[in-house]
C-alpha positions, 0 to 999 in steps of 0.5 A: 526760241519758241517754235512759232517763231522759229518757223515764221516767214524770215523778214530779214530776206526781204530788203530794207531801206537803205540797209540792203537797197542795193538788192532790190528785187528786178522782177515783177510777180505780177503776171502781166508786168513787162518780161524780166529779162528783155532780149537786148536791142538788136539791129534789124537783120536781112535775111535774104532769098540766096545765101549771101551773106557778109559772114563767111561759110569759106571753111564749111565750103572749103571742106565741103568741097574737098571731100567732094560733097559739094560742087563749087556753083552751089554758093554764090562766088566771093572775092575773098583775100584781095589787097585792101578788101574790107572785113565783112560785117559781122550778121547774127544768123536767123536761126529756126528759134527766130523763125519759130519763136514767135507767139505765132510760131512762125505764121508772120513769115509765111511766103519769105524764101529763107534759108536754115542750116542744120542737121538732120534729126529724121528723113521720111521718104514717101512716094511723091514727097520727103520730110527732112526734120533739120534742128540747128541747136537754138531751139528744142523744135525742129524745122520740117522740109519738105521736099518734092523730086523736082527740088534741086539736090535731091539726088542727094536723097536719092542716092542716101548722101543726106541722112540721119544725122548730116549737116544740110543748107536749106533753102526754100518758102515757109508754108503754112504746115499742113500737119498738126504738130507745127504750124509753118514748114520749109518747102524746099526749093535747094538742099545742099550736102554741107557734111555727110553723116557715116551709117554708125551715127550712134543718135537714132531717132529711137530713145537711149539711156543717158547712161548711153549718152555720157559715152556719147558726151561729143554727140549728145547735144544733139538730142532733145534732153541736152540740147534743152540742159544746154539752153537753159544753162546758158539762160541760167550763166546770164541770169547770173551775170546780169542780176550781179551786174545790176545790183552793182557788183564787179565780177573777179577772176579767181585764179585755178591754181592755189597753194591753200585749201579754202574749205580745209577738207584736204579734197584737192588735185595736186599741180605739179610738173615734178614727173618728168613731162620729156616723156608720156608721163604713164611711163615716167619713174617714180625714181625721178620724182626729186626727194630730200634726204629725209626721203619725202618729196622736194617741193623746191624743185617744183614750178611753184616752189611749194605744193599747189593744188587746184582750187576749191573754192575762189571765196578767200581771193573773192575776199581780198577784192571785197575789202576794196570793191565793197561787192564782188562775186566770182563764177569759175570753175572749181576741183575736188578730188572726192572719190565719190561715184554718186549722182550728186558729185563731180571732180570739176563743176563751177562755182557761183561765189559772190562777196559784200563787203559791210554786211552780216548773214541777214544780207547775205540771206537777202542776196541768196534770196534775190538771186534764186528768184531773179534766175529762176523767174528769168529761165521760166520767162525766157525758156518756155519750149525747154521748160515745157519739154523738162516738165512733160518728159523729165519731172512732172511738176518742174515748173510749178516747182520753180514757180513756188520757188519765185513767188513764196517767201522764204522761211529761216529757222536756227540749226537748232530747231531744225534738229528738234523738227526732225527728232519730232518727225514720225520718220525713220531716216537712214541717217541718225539726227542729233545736235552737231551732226552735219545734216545729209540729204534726206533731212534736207529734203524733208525740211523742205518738201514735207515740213514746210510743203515745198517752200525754201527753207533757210537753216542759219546758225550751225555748230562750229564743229561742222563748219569751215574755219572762216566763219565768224563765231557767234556769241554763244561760242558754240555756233558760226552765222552760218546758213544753207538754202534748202529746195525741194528736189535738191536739198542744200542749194547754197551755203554762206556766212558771215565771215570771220573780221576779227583777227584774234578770233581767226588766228585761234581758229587756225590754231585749234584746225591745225591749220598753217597759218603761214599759208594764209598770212595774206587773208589774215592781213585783210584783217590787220588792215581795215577789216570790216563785217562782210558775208557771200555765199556759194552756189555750186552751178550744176546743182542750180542746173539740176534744180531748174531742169529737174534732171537727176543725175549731175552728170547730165547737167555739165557738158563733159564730166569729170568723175573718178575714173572717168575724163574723157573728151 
């Protein structure tokens, strides 16, 4: 394949009549088109002066109550538990991003008595007024109170029950700020003690490593950095569903438990209930493990009656529900017991798998394509305030970086090329290049950043050597239609293929990986009954996260990491 032709923009990404229709893209690269992702109609919600609301506090009021922190005239009395009283009706909160996020940041509801609750970030407390900085987790900014001594409850602050770090209810008048860093603030009329804070509160105002942090990983949504992680996952976790959802796909359970190895790489955590569990099991014998006579471990006296593992991939189970939904994903968690200690790895992340049924590695990179834009342009629309923090305090450039990312086209070229690109390259890698070695890192990245100036790169058609068995071989019978997405920053994003339909051909590669074709009978009667050419790829999620917030560690973008040696919380 001549060189130009290898590096021109990949035509087959952009969707075709008919042929790829059901993923026409749903957002506008014109600037001033309507926002990609509308927020879903809502009922207008009162907010009222008091706190009387249908939604019930008693749990926080109960508690708040018996550790003395509260007195019971502090909260309006609610008949609550009589016979035949109604449920109350569900109200969403009206939080500080519903106060503040407006394009006037809050001045359209200057003089309404609102309340906020929250915890507190900051408490200055000068000679004739107090400044609470209360954040209440919707949005990265915080709301400024600013109280007087004549506001009811601050003999609280007074006496040091309200600090760093402890649960408040706040009511006051949202007042033009007379400071520059926000333009309206809470004069605050009540404050109440919800939950006090212990002087040891490890998340001061001053600045802490991330490193810190992970110990911390109970606490650490509370600051800035994780609290912004956490939002835009989210952002990213609906972005998903709704662009599946749109393009007409139907989301499948893939279940956690699996007696085979999708990826065929032996990395699985095994699930057993043969170490006797009548005790703590680090005290349990080895000696009353059930063997056979031949010495080795008796699989039939397990709960499964055979071994099963934790799934590494939910792709085979998306598989069998293609071949009768026509177009299925799945988003789940995912295990993989790599004994890998580097910031680029996790023992349980989550994995974005989706499957078309009636389609070959054109539309699968179609689909890939259309995805990443759809997401990307979503958080960029939808995250403003985060995406700016990310892009002043964690990677300068983020966010042009994303922008690239919705607005180029996405290029392809063959494994092949790629291999000469890189030999080509006046670049010492660490890493030796040849044809049929599995490209690391670095040569990603290169491709990407340097070759192609930060435009997405697609690499299909790699030696079959390297890759899963379920991939479908091409005509050369040297490669599979397979590819990986590559991104500035991260390198591969995704990986896909066209999976294997014909039945011959997946049972000769079962034969020649050694693999027990016994425990695959049922994907193998996919292709015994009506098999037809279908594709998907996979996504692993904190790696999107990675990208989209710029945070180096992967780490830092799952809630509660899973890593060798470590499963705390």
């Amino acid at each position: 394949m001549a060189a130009a032709a290898a590096l021109t923009p990949a035509t087959p990404l952009r969707f075709k009549p008919y042929s790829t229709l059901r993923f026409l893209s749903f957002y506008s690269k014109n600037p001033t088109s309507p926002r990609l992702c509308p927020p879903l109609p809502r009922r207008p919600v009162p907010f009222h002066s008091t706190f009387h609301r249908n939604r019930c506090f008693c749990s926080v009021i109960s508690a708040a109550l018996q550790s003395g922190e509260m007195k019971k005239t502090e909260f309006p009395e609610k008949k609550v538990g009589e016979m035949g009283n109604k449920v109350g009706e569900f109200r969403k909160k009206v939080k500080i991003a519903d106060i503040k996020g407006g394009p006037d940041e809050g001045l359209n509801r200057v003089g309404q008595t609102l309340v906020v609750m929250g915890w507190v970030r900051t408490l200055r407390v000068q000679s004739s007024v107090t400044f609470l900085e209360v954040n209440d987790g919707s949005s990265l900014s915080n709301m400024q109170c600013v109280m007087n001594s004549d506001a009811e409850g601050y003999d609280q602050v007074e006496s040091g029950l309200i600090s760093t770090g402890a649960s408040i209810w706040v009511q006051g008048t949202l007042v033009a700020s007379q400071g520059s860093k926000q333009k309206v603030e809470l004069k605050v009329e009540k404050v109440v003690l919800v939950g006090k804070s212990d002087p040891s509160y490890p998340i001061q105002k001053k600045r802490v490593s991330r490193e810190f942090l992970r110990s911390k990983a109970h606490l650490r949504p509370r600051t800035n950095t994780f609290g912004a992680v956490a939002r835009v996952r989210n952002a990213l976790a609906y972005a998903t569903h709704k662009f599946f959802q749109e393009n007409g796909f139907v989301w499948i359970s893939s279940p956690i438990i699996t007696a085979s190895d999708c990826e065929g790489a032996g990395e699985q955590f095994c699930v057993t209930t043969l170490i006797p569990s009548s005790r703590e099991a680090a005290d349990s014998p080895v000696n009353a493990i059930p063997n056979t006579k031949d010495g080795l471990i008796d699989w039939s006296q397990d709960f499964f009656g055979k071994p099963a593992f934790l799934t590494v991939s939910g792709q085979l189970n998306a598989e069998t529900y293609a071949t009768a939904l026509t177009d299925v994903y799945t988003f789940g968690p995912t295990f993989r017991a790599e004994n890998s200690n580097t910031s680029r790895h996790l023992a349980e992340f989550w994995m974005i798998e989706p499957e078309l049924a009636f389609a070959d590695l054109n539309d699968d990179m179609a689909c890939a394509t259309a995805y990443l834009q759809y997401v990307v342009r979503h958080v960029l629309d939808n995250c403003k305030e985060d995406m700016e923090f990310f892009n002043t305090w964690i990677e300068k450039g983020v966010i042009d970086r994303l922008n690239d990312v919705a607005e180029k086209d996405f290029v392809q070229l063959t494994y092949t090329d790629a291999i000469e690109l890189l030999l080509k390259a006046n670049k010492k890698f660490e890493f030796p290049v040849q044809w049929g070695c599995d490209l690391q890192s670095e040569h990603e990245r290169y491709i990407t950043e340097q070759a192609f100036n930060g435009c997405p790169v697609i690499i299909r058609d790699y030696p079959k050597e390297i890759k899963a068995f379920y991939m479908r071989e091409n005509e050369d019978g040297k490669t599979v239609a397979a590819m990986d997405m590559l991104v500035p920053r991260v390198g591969e994003l995704i990986g896909g293929s066209q999976r294997e339909e014909r039945l011959d051909y997946l049972e000769n590669r079962l034969d020649e990986l050694k693999l027990n074709k016994e425990s695959y009978w049922w994907y193998l009667d996919l292709r015994r009954y009506g098999s037809v050419p279908h594709a998907g790829f996979g996504l692993g999620f904190e790696r999107l996260v990675q990208f989209a917030t710029g945070v180096e560690n992967i780490r830092d973008a799952i809630p509660f990491p899973r890593t060798p040696g470590s499963a705390e919380f």
